[in-house]
C-alpha positions in Angstrom: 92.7 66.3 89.3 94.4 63.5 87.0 96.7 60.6 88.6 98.4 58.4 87.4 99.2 55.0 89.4 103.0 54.1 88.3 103.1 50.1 89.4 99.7 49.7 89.9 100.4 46.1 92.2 98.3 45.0 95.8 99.0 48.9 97.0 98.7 51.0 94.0 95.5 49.3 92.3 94.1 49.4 96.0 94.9 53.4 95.9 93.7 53.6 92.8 90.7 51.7 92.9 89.8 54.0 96.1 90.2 57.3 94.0 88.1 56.1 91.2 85.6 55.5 93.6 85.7 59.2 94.6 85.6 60.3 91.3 89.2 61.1 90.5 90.3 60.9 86.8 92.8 57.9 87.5 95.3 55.7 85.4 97.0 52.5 86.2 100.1 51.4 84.7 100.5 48.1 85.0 102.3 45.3 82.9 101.3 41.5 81.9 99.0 39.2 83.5 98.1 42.1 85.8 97.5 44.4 83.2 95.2 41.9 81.3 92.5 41.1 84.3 92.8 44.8 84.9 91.7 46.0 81.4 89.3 43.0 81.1 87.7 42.9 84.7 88.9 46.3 86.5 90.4 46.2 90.1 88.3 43.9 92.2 88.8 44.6 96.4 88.4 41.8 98.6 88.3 43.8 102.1 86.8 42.8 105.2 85.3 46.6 104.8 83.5 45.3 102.1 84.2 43.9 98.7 84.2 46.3 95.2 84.9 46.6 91.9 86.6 49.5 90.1 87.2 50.1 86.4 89.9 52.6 85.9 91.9 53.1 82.8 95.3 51.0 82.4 97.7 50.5 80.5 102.0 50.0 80.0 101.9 53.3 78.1 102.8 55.8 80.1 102.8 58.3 77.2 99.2 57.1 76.3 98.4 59.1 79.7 100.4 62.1 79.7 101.0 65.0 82.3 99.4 64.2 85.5 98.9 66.5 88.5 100.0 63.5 90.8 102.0 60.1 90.7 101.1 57.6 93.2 104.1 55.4 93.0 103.7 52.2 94.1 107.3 51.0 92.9 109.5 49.1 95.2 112.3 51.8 96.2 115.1 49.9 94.4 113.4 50.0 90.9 113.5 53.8 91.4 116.5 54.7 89.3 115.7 52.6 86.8 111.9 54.2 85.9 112.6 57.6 84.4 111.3 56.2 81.3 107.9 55.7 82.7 108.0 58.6 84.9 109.1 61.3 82.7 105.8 60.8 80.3 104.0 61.7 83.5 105.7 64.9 84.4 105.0 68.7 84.1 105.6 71.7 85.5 104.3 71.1 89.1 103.8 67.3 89.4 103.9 65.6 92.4 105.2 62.6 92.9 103.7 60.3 96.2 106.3 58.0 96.8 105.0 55.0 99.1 107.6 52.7 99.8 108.9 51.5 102.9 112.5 52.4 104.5 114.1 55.4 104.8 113.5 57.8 101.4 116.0 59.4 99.5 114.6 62.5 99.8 115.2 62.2 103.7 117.9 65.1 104.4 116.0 67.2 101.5 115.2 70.4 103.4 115.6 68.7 106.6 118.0 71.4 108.4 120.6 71.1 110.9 124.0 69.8 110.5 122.9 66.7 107.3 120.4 69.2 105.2 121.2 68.4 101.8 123.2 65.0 102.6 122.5 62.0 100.2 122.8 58.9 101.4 124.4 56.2 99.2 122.6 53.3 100.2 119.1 54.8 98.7 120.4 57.3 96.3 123.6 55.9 94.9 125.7 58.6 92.9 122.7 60.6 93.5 120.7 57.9 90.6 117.2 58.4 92.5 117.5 62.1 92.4 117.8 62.3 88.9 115.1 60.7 87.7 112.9 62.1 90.6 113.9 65.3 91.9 113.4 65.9 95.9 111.7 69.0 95.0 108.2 66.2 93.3 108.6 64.4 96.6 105.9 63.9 98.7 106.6 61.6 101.2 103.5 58.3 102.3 104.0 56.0 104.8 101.7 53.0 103.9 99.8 51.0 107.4 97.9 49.2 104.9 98.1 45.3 104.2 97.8 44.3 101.0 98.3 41.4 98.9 97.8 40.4 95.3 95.4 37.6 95.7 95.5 37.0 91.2 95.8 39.0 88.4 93.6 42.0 88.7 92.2 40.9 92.5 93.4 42.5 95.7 93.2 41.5 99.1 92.6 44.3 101.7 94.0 42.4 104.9 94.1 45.2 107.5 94.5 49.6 107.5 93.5 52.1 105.8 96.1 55.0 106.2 98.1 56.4 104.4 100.3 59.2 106.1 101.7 61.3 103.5 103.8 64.8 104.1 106.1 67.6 102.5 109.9 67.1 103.3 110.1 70.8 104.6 107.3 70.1 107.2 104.6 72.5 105.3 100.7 71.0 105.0 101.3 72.1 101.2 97.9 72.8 99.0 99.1 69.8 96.6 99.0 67.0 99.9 95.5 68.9 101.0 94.2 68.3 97.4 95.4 64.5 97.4 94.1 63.8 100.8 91.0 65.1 100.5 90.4 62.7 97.4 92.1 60.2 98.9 89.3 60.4 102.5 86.4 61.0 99.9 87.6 57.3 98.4 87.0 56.0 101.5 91.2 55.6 103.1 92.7 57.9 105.9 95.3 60.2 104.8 96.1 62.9 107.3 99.0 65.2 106.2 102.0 65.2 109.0 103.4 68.0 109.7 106.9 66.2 110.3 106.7 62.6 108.2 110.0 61.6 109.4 108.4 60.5 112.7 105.7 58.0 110.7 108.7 56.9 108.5 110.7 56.0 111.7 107.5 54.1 113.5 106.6 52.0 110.5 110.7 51.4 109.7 110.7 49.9 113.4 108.7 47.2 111.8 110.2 47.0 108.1 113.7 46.8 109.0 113.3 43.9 111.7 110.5 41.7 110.5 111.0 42.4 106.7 114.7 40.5 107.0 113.9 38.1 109.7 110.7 36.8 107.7 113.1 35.9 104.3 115.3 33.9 106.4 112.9 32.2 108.4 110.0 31.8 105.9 107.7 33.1 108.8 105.0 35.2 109.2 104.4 38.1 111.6 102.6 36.1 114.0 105.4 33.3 114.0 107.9 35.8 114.7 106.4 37.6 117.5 105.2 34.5 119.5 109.0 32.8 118.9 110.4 33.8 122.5 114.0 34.0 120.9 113.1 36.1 117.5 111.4 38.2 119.5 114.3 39.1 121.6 116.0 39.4 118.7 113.4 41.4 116.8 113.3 43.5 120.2 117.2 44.3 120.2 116.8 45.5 116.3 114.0 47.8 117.1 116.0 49.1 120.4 118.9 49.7 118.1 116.9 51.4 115.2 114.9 53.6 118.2 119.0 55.2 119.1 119.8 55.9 115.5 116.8 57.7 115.1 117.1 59.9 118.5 121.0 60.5 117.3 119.4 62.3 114.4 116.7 64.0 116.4 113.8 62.1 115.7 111.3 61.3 118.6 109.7 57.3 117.6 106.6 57.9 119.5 105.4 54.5 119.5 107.3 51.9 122.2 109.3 48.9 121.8 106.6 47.2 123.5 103.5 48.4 121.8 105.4 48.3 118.4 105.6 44.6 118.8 101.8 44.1 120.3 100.6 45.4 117.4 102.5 43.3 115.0 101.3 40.0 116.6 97.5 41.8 115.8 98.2 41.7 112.3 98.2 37.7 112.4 99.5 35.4 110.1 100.6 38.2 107.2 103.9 37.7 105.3 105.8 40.8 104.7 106.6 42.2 101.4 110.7 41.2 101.7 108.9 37.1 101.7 106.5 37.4 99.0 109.1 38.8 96.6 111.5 36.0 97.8 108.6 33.8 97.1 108.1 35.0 94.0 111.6 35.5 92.6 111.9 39.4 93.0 114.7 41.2 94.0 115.1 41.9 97.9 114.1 45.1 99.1 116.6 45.8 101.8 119.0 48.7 101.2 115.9 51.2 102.2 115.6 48.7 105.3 118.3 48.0 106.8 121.6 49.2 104.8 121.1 52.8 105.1 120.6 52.2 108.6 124.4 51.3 108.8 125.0 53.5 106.9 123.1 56.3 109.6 124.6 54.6 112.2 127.9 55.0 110.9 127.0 59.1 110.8 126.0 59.1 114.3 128.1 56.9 115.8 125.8 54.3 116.9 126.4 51.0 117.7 124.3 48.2 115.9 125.9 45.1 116.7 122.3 42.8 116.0 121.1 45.2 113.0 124.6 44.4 111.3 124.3 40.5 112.3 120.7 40.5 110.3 122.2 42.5 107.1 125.2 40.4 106.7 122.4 36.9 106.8 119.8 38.6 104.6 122.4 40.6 102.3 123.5 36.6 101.5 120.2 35.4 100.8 119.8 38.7 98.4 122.7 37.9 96.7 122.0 34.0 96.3 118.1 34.6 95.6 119.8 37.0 93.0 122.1 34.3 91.7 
């Protein structure tokens, strides 16, 4: 099996460096200072699990690679429509593309049935831009619970979590996830196959699309923001709201409110991924966060009164951190 890592950053080098370890023909594609310590010293793994070193290949030439039989992309969501340049080197008949980003996909109403199969959703697939440079047909959904973060050039730091819940958009246990999570367990992560990944997406989104906002406009860290009696209650109303957008669409969370927020607090003093790119100058990831759930609140006639409150604050930082 050949994969190819497309944005090889905290969570695809850490991917990576797991399937090398399992003996998986891997590439990482990779740019800059990143790039450099990764040619020059491998991926090193700092991980209360145990600290190692891999030495894939990488590289910025995606052509250099060729046809793979999976990418791992580890892209943010909104530099999606922009990578068919890197992507298409990648692709042959049959390829699979694991997309692990946060938020709601665009591949979500893909083979989903009832009344939205088919729909596409603006706010993640604008003039249907995602789906052209990756067809819903590659898809294969992940859901990331591991924390990551890029500690230098070339080193990552494994905070906490090891899974990474991946799944076909028609609800089949397909013979390409099998294949990808068998290597993926034999480098040492979970990876169970869901027979319904829309659950996992909504469970980890309860998180994402409340703390990911909150934490660029207050600076604070998931620990500060659960132990803040009046975040909290406002993290608490978000979560409530996203909980009846997805039961208008027919998705069961089956996690609580409650026990969503207890094991937040657990992961301690961890900045999200929306604070680290306003840290470092990148753009916002928030349309696959907490736009498109307007937006599927506006299909299903839910109310979000605080949801919409915390998009029009951290839509104004986006646009001024844009600036």
């Amino acid at each position: 099996m050949r994969v190819a890592v497309l944005g090889a950053g905290a969570i695809g080098a850490y991917v990576g460096a797991a399937l090398h370890r399992a003996g998986v023909e891997v590439h990482l594609i990779a740019r800059g200072a990143h790039l450099e310590a990764l040619r020059r010293d491998g991926v090193r793994v700092l991980s209360p699990r145990g600290d190692f070193t891999a030495r894939p290949p990488a590289t910025d030439d995606p052509a250099g690679v060729g046809p793979v039989d999976h990418v791992f992309l580890g892209l943010k969501a909104n530099a999606y429509a922009s990578c068919g340049p890197l992507l298409k080197p990648l692709l042959k008949p049959g390829t699979a593309v694991v997309a692990a980003q946060n938020g709601i996909p665009w591949w979500y109403f893909h083979r989903h049935g009832g009344p939205h199969d088919g729909r596409r959703l603006h706010s993640v697939d604008p003039g249907g831009a995602v789906s052209e440079v990756i067809a819903p047909e590659r898809a294969v959904g992940c859901v990331v619970y591991a924390a990551t973060e890029l500690a230098a050039p070339g080193v990552v730091r494994h905070i906490e979590g090891t899974r990474f819940s991946i799944g076909e958009p028609d609800r089949s246990v397909s013979a390409r996830c099998t294949v990808f999570s068998e290597a993926m367990v034999a480098g040492g992560l979970k990876c169970p196959v869901e027979p319904d990944l829309r659950e996992d997406i909504w469970i980890k989104l309860l998180g994402n699309a409340t703390f990911n906002p909150i934490s660029a406009l207050t600076r604070a860290t998931m620990r500060e923001m659960c132990v803040h009696h009046g975040t909290r209650r406002v993290v608490t109303a978000m979560m409530r709201e996203t909980v009846a957008v997805a039961e208008a669409l027919g998705c069961r969370v089956g996690v609580s409110v409650e026990r969503r927020l207890a094991g937040a607090e657990r992961v301690g003093d961890h900045r999200t991924s929306t604070l680290q790119d306003l840290e470092r100058g990148r753009p916002l990831e928030l349309d696959v966060l907490l736009t498109v759930l307007l937006e599927l609140a506006e299909i299903t006639c839910v109310d979000t009164p605080t949801l919409r409150t915390v998009h029009a604050l951290s839509d104004l930082l986006a646009l001024r951190s844009a600036a």
